[in-house]
Biopython code that builds the backbone (N, CA, C, O; Angstrom):
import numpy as np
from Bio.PDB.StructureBuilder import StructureBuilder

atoms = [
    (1, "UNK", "N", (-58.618, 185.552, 63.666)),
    (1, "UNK", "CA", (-58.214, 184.167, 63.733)),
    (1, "UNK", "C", (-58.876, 183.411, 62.578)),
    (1, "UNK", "O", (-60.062, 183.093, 62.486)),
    (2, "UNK", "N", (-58.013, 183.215, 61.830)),
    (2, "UNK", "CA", (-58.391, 181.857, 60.768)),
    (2, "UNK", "C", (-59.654, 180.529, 61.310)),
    (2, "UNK", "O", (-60.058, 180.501, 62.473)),
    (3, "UNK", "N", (-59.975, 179.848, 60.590)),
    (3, "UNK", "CA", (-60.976, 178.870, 60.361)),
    (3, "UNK", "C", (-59.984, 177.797, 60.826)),
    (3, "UNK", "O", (-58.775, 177.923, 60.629)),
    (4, "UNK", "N", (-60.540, 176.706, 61.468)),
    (4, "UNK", "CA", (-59.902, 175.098, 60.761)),
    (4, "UNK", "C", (-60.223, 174.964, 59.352)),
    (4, "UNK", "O", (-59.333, 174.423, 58.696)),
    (5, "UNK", "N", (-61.434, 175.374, 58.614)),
    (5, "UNK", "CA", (-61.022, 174.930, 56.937)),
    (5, "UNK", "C", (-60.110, 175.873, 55.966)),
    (5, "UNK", "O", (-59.546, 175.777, 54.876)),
    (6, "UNK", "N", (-60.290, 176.815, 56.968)),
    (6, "UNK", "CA", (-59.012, 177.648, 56.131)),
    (6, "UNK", "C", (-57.844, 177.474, 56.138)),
    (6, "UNK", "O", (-57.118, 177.704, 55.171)),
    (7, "UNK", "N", (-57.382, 176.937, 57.487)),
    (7, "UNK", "CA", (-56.365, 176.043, 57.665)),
    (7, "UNK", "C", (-55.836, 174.908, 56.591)),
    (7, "UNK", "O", (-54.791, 174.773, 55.953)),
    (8, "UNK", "N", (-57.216, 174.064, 56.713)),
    (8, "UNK", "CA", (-56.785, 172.819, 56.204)),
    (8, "UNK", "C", (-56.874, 173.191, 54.407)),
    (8, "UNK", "O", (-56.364, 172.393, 53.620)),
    (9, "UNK", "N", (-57.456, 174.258, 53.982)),
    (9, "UNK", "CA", (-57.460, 174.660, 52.707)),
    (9, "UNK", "C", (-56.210, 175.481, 52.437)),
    (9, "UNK", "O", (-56.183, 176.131, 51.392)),
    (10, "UNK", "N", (-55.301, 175.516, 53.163)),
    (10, "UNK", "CA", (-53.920, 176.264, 53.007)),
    (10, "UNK", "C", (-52.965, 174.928, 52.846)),
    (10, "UNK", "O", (-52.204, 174.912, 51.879)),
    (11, "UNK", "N", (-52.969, 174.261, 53.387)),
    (11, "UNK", "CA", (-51.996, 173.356, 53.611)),
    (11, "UNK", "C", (-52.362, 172.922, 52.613)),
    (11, "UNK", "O", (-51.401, 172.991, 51.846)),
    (12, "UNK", "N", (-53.672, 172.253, 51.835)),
    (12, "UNK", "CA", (-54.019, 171.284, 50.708)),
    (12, "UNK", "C", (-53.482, 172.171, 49.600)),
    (12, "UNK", "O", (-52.795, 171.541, 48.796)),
    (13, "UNK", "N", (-53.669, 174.009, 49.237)),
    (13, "UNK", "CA", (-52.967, 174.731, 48.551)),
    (13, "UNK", "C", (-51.817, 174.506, 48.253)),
    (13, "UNK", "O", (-51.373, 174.783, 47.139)),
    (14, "UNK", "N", (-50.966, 173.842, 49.397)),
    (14, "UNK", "CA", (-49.559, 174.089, 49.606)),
    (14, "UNK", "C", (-48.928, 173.290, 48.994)),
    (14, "UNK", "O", (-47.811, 173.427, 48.495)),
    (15, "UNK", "N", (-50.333, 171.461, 48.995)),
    (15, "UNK", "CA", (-49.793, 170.331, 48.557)),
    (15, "UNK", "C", (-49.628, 170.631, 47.162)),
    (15, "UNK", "O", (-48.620, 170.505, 46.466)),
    (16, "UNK", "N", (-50.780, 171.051, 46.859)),
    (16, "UNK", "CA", (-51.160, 171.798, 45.100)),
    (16, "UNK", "C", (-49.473, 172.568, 44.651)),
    (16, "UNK", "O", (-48.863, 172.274, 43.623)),
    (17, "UNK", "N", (-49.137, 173.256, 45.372)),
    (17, "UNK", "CA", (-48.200, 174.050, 44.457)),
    (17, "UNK", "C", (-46.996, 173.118, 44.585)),
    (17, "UNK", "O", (-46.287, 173.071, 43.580)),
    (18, "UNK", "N", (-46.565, 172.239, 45.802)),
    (18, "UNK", "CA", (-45.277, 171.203, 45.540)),
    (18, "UNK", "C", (-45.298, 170.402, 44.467)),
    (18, "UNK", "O", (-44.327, 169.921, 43.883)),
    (19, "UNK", "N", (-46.814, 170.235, 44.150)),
    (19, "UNK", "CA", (-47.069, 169.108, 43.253)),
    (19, "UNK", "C", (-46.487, 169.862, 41.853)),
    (19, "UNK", "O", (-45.755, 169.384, 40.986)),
    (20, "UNK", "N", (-47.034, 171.112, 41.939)),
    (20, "UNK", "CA", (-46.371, 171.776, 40.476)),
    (20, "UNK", "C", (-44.949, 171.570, 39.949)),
    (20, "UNK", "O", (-44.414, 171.333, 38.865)),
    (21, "UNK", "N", (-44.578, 171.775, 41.251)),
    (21, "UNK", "CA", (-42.880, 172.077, 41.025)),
    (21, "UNK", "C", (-42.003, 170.481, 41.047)),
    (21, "UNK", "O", (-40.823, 170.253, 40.780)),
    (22, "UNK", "N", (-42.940, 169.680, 41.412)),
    (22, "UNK", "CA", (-42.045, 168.337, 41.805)),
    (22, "UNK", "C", (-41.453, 167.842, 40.573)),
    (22, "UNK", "O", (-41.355, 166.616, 40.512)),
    (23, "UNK", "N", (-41.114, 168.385, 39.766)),
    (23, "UNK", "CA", (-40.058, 168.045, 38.588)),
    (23, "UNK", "C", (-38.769, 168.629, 39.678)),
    (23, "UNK", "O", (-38.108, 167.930, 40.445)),
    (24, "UNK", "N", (-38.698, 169.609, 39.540)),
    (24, "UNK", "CA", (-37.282, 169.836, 40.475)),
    (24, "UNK", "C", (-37.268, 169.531, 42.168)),
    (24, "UNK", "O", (-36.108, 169.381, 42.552)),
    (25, "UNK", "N", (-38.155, 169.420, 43.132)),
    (25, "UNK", "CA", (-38.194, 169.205, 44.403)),
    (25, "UNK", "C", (-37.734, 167.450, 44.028)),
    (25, "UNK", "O", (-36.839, 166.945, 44.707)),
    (26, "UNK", "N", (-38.461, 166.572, 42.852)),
    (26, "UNK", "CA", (-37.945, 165.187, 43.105)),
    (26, "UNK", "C", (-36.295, 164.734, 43.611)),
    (26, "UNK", "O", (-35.825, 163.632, 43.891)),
    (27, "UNK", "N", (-35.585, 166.332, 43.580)),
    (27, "UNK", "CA", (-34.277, 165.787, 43.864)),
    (27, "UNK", "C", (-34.190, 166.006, 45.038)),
    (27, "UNK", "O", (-33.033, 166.056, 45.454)),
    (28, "UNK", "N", (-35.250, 166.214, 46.010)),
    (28, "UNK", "CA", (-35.086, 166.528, 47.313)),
    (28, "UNK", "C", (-35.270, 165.220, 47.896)),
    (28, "UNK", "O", (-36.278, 164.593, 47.568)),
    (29, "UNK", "N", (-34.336, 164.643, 48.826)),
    (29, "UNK", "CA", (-34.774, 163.465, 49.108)),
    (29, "UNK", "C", (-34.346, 163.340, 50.739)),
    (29, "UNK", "O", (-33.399, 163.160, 51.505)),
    (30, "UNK", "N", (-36.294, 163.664, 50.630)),
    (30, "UNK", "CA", (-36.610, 163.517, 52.049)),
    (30, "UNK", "C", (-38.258, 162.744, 51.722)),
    (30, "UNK", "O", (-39.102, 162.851, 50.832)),
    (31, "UNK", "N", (-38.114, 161.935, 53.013)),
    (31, "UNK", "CA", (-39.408, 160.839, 53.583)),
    (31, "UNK", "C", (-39.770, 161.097, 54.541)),
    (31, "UNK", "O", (-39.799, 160.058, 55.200)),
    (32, "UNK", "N", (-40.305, 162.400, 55.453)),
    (32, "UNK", "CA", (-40.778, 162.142, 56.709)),
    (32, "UNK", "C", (-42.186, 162.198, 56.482)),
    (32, "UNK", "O", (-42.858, 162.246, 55.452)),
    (33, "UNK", "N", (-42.648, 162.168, 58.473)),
    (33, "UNK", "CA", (-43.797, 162.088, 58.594)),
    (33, "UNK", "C", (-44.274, 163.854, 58.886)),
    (33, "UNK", "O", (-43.259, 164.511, 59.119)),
    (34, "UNK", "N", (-45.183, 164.458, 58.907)),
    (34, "UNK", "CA", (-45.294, 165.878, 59.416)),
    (34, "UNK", "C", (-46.543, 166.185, 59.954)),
    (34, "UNK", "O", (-47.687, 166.054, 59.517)),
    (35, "UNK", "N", (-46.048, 166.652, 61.075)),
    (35, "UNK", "CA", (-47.604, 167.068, 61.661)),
    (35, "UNK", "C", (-47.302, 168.632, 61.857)),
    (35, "UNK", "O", (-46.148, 169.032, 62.012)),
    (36, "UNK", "N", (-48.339, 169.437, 61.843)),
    (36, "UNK", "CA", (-49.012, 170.789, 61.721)),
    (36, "UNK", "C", (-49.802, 171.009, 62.825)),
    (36, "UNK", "O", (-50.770, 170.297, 63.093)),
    (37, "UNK", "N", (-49.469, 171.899, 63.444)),
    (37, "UNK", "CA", (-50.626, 171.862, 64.932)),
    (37, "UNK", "C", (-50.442, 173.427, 64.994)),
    (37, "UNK", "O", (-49.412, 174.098, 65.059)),
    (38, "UNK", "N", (-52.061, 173.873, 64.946)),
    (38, "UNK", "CA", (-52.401, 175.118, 64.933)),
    (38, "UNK", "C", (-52.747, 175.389, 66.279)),
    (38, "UNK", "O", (-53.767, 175.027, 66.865)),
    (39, "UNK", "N", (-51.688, 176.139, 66.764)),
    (39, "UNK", "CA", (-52.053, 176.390, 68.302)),
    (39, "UNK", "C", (-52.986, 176.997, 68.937)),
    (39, "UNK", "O", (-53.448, 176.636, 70.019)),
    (40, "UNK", "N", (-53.444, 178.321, 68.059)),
    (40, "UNK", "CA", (-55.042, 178.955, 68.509)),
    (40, "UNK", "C", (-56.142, 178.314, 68.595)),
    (40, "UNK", "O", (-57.120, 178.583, 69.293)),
    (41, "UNK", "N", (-55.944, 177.256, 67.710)),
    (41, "UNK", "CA", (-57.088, 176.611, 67.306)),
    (41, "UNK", "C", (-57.142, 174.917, 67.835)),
    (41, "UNK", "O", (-57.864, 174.114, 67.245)),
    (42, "UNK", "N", (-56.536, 174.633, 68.666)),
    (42, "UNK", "CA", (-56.123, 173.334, 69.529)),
    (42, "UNK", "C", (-56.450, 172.134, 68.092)),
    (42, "UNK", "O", (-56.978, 171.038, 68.282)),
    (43, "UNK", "N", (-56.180, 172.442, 67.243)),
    (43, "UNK", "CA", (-55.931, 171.484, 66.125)),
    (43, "UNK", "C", (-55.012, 171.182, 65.571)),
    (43, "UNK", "O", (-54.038, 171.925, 65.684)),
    (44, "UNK", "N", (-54.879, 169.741, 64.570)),
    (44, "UNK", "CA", (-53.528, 169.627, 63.770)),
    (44, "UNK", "C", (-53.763, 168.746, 62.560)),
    (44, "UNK", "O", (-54.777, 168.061, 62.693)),
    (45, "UNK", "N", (-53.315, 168.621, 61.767)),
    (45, "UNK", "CA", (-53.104, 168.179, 60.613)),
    (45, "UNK", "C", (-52.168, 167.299, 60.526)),
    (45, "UNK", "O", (-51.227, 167.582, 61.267)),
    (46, "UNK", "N", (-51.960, 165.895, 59.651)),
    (46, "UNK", "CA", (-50.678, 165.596, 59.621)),
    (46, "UNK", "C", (-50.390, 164.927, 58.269)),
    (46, "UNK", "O", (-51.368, 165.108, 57.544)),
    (47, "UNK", "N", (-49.405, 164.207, 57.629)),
    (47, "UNK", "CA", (-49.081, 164.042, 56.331)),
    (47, "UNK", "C", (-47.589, 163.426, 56.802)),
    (47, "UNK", "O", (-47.017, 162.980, 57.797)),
    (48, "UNK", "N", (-47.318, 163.781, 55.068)),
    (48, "UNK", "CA", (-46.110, 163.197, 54.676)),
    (48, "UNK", "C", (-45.182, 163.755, 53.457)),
    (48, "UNK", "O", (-45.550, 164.097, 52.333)),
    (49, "UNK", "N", (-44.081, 163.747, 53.921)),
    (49, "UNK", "CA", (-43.504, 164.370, 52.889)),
    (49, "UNK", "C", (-42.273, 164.107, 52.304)),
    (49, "UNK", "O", (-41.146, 164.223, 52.785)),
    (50, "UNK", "N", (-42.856, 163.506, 50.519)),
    (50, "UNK", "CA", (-41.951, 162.810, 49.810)),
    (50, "UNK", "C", (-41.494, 162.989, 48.569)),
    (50, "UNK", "O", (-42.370, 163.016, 47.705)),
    (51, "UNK", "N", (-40.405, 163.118, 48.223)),
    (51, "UNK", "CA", (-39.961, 163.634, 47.436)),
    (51, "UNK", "C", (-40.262, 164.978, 46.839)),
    (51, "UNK", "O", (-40.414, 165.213, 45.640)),
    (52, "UNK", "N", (-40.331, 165.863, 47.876)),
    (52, "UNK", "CA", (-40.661, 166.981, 47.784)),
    (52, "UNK", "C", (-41.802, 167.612, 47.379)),
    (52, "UNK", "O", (-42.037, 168.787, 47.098)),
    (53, "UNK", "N", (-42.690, 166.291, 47.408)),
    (53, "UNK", "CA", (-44.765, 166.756, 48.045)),
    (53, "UNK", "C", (-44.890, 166.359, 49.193)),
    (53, "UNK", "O", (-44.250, 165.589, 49.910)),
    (54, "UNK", "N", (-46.155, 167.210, 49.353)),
    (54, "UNK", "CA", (-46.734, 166.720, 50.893)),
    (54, "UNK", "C", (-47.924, 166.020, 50.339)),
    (54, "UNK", "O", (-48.630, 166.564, 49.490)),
    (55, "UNK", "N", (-48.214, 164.573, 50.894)),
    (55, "UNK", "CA", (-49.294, 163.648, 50.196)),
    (55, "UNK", "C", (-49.595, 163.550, 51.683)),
    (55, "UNK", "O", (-49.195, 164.098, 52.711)),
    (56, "UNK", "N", (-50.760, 162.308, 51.240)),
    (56, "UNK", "CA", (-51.350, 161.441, 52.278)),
    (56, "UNK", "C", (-52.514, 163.108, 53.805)),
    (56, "UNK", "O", (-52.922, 162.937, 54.954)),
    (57, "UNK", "N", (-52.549, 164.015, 53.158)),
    (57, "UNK", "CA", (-52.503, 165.273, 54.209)),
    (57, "UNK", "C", (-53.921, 164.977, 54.428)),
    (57, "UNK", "O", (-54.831, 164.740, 53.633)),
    (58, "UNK", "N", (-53.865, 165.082, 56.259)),
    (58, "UNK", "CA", (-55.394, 164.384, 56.575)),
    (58, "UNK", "C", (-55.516, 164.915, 58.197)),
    (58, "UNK", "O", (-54.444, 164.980, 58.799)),
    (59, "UNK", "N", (-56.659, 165.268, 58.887)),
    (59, "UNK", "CA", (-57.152, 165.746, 59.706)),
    (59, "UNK", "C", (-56.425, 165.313, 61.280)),
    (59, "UNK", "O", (-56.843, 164.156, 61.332)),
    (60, "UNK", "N", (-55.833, 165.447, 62.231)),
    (60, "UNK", "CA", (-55.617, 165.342, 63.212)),
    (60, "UNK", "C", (-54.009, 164.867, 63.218)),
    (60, "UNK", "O", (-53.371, 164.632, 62.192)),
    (61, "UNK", "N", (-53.490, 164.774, 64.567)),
    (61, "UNK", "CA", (-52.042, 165.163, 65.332)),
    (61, "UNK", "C", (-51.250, 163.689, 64.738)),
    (61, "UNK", "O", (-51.796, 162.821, 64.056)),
    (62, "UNK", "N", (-49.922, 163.700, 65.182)),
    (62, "UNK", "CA", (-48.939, 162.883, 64.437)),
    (62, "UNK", "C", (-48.046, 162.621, 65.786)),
    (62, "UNK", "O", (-46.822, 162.627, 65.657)),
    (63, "UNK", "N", (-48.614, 162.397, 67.052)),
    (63, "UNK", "CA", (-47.189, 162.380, 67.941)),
    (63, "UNK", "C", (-45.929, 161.708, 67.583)),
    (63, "UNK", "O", (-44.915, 162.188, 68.088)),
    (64, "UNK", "N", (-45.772, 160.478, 66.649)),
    (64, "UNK", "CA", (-44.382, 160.795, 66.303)),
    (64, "UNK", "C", (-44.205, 160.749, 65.588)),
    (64, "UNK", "O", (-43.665, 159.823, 64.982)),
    (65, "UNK", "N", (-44.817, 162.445, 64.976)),
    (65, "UNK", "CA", (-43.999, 162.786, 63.438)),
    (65, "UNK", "C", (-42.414, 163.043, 63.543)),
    (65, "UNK", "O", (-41.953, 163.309, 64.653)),
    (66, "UNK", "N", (-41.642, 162.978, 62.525)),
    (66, "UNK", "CA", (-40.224, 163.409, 62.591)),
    (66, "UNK", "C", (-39.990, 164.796, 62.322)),
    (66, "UNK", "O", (-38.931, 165.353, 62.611)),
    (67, "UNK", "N", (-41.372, 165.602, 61.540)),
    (67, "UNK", "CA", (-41.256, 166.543, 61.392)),
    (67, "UNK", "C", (-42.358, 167.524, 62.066)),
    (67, "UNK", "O", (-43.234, 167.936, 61.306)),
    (68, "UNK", "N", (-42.399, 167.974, 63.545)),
    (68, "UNK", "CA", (-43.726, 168.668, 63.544)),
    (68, "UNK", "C", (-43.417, 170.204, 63.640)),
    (68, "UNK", "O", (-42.528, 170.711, 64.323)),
    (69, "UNK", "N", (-44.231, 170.789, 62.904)),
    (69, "UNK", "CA", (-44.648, 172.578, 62.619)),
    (69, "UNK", "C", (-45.616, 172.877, 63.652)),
    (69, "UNK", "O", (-46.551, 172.116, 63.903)),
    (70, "UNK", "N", (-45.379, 174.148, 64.354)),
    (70, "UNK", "CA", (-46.217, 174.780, 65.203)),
    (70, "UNK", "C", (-46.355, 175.905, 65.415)),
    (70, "UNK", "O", (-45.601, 176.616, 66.079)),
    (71, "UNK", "N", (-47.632, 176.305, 64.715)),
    (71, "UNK", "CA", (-47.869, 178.235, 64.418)),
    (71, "UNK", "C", (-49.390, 178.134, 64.773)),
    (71, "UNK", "O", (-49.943, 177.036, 64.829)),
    (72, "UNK", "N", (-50.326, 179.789, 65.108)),
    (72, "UNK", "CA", (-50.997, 180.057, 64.999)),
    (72, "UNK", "C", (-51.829, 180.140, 63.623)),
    (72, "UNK", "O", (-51.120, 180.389, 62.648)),
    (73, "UNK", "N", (-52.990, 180.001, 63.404)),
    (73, "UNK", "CA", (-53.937, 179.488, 62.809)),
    (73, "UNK", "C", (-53.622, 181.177, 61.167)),
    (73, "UNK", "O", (-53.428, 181.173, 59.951)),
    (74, "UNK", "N", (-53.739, 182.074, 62.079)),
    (74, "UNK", "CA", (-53.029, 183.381, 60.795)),
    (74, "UNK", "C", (-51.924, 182.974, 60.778)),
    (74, "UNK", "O", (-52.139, 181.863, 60.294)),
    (75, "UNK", "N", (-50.807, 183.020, 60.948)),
    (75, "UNK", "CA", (-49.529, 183.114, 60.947)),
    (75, "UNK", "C", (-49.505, 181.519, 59.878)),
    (75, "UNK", "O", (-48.801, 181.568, 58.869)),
    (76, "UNK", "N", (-49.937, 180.789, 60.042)),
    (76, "UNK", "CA", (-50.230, 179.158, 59.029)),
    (76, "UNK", "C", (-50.392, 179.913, 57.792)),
    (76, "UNK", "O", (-49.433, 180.097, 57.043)),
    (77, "UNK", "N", (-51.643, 180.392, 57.524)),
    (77, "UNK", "CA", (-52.253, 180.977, 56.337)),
    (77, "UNK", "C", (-51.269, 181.868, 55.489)),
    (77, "UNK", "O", (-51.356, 181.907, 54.261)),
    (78, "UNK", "N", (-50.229, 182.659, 56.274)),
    (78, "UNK", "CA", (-49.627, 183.943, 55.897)),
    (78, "UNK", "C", (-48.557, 183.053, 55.593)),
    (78, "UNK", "O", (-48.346, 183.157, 54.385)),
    (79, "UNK", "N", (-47.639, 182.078, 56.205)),
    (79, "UNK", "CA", (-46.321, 181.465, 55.550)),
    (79, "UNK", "C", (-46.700, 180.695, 54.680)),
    (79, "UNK", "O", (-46.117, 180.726, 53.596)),
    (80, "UNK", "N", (-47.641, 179.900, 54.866)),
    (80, "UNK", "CA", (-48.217, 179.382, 53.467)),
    (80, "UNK", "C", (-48.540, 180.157, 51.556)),
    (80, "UNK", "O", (-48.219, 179.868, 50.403)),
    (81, "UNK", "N", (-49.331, 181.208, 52.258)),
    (81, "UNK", "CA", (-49.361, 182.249, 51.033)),
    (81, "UNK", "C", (-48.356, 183.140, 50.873)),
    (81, "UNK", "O", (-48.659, 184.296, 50.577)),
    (82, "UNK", "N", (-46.648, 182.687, 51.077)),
    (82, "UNK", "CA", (-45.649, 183.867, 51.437)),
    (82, "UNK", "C", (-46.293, 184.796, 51.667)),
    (82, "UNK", "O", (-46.905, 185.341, 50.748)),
    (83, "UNK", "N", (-46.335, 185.092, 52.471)),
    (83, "UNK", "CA", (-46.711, 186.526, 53.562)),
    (83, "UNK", "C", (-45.675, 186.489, 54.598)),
    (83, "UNK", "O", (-44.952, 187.424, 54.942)),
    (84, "UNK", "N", (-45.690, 185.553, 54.953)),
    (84, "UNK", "CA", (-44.683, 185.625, 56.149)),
    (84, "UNK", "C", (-43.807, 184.960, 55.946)),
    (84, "UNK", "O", (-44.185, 183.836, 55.618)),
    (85, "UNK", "N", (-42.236, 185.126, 55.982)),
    (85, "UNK", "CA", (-40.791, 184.597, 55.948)),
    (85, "UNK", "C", (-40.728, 183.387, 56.994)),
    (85, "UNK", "O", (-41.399, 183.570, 58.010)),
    (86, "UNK", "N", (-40.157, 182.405, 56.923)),
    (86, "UNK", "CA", (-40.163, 181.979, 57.181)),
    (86, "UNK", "C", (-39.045, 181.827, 58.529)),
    (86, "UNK", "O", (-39.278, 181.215, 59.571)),
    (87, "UNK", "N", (-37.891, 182.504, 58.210)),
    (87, "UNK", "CA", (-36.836, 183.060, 59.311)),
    (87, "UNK", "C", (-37.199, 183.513, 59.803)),
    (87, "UNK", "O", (-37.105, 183.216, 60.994)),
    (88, "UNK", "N", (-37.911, 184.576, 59.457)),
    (88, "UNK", "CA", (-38.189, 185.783, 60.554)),
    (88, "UNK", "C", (-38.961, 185.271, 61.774)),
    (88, "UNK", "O", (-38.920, 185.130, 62.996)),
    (89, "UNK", "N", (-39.807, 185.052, 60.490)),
    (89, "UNK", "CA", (-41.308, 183.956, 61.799)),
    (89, "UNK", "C", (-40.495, 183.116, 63.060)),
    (89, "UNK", "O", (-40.626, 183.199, 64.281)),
    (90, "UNK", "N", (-39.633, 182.305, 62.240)),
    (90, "UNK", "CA", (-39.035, 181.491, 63.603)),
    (90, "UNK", "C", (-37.840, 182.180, 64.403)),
    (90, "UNK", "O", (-37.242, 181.539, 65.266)),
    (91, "UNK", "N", (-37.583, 183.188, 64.172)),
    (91, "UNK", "CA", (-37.052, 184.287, 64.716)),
    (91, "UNK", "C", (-37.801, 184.519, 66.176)),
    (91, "UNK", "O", (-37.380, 184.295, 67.311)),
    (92, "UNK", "N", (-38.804, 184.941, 65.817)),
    (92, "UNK", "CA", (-39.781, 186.142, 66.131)),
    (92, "UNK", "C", (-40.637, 184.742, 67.168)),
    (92, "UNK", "O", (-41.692, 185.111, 67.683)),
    (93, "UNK", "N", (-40.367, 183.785, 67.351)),
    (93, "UNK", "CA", (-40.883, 182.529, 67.790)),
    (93, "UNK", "C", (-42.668, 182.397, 67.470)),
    (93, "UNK", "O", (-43.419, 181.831, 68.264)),
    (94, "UNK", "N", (-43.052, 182.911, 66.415)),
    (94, "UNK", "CA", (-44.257, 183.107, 65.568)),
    (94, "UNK", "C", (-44.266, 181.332, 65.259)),
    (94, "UNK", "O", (-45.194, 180.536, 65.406)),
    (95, "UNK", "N", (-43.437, 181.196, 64.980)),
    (95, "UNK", "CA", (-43.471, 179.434, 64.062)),
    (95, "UNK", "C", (-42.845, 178.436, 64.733)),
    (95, "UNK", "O", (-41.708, 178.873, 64.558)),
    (96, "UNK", "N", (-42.697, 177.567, 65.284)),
    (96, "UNK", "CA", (-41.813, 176.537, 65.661)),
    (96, "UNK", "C", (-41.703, 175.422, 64.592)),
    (96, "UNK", "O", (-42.776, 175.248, 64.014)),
    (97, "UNK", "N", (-40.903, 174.783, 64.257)),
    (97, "UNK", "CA", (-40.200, 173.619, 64.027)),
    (97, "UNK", "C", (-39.376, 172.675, 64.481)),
    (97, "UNK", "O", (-38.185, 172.980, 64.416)),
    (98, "UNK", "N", (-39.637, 171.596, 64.931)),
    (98, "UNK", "CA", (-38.888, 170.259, 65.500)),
    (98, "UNK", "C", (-38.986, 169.495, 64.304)),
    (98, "UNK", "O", (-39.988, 169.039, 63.753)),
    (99, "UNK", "N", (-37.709, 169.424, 63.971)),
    (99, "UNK", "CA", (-36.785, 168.661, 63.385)),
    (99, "UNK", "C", (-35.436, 168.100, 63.227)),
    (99, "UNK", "O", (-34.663, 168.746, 63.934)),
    (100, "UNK", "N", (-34.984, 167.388, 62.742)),
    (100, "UNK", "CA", (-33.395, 167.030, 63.244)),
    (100, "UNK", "C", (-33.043, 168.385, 61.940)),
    (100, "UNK", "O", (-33.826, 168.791, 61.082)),
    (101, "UNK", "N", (-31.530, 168.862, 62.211)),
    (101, "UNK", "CA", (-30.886, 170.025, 61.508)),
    (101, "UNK", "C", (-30.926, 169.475, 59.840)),
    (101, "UNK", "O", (-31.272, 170.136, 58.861)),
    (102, "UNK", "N", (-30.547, 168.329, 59.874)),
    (102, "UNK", "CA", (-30.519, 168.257, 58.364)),
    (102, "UNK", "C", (-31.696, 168.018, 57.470)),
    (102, "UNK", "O", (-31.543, 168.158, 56.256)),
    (103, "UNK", "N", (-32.830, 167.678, 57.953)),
    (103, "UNK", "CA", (-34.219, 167.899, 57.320)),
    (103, "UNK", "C", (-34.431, 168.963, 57.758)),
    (103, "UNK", "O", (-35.294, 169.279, 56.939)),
    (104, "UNK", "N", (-34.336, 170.007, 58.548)),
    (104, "UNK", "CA", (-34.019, 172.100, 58.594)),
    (104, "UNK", "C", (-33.565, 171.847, 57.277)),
    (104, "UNK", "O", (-34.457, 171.779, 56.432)),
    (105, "UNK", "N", (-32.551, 171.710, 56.944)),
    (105, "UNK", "CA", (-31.545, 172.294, 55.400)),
    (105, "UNK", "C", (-32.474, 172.031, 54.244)),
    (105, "UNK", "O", (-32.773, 172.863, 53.388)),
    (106, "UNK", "N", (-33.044, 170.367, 54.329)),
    (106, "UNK", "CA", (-34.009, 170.426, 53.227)),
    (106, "UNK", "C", (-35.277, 170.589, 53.611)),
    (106, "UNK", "O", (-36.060, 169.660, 53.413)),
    (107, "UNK", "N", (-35.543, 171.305, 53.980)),
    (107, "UNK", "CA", (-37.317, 171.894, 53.790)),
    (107, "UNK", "C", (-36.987, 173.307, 53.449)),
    (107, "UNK", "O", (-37.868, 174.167, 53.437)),
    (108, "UNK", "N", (-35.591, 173.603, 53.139)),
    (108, "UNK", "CA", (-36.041, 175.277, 53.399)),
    (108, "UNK", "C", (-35.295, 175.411, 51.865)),
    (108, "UNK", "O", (-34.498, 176.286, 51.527)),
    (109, "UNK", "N", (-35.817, 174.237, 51.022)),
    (109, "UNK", "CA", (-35.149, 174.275, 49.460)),
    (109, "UNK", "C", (-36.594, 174.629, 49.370)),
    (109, "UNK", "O", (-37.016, 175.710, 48.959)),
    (110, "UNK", "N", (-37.625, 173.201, 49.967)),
    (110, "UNK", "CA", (-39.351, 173.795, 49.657)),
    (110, "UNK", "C", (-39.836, 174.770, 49.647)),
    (110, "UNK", "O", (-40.547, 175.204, 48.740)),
    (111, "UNK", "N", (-39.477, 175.449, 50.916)),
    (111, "UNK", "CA", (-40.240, 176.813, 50.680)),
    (111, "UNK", "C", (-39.332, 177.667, 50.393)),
    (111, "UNK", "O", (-39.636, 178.836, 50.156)),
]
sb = StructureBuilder()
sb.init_structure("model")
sb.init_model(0)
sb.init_chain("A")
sb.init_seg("    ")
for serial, (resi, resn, name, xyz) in enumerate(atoms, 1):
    if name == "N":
        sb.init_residue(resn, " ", resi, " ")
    sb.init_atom(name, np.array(xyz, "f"), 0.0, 1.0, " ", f" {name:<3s}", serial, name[0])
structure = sb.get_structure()
């Protein structure tokens, strides 16, 4: 089982690499709110995500995010560092996502 700072050092990774690419994600145009809740670890993270970065990313839960993610504390670390697919995972009910279908379509340009 992963850390909470390993956690929260995956997700800040994650912000790091959108930030790279946000020449092309800027055409993604989405504004939500997102919360991250690591279920092993009764923790969560939450943020925002705009124009295809995740900013504002800061310690604890988002009850009404528009976008909330819900995985185990490895399984976080592993879709974060592609390790783990992201279909499969939510296949395999490894990952959850609540979101409306059409922010589904654009987050899955992000990863």
């Amino acid at each position: 089982m992963a850390s909470v700072d390993e956690c929260r050092q995956a997700l800040r990774e994650l912000a790091d690499r959108l930030d790279r690419h946000a020449d092309v994600q800027d055409k993604i145009d989405l504004d939500r709110t997102l919360a991250c809740r690591v279920t092993d670890l009764g923790t969560a993270f939450r943020g925002r995500i705009s124009g295809g970065r995740l900013v504002d990313l800061s310690d604890g839960d988002d009850p009404n995010a528009k976008i909330a993610l819900s995985a185990g504390s490895d399984d976080l670390i592993a879709l974060v560092h592609g390790q783990l697919d992201i279909t499969k995972a939510l296949a395999a009910r490894r990952v959850f996502i609540k979101a409306n279908p059409f922010d589904l379509m654009k987050l899955r340009k992000l990863l």
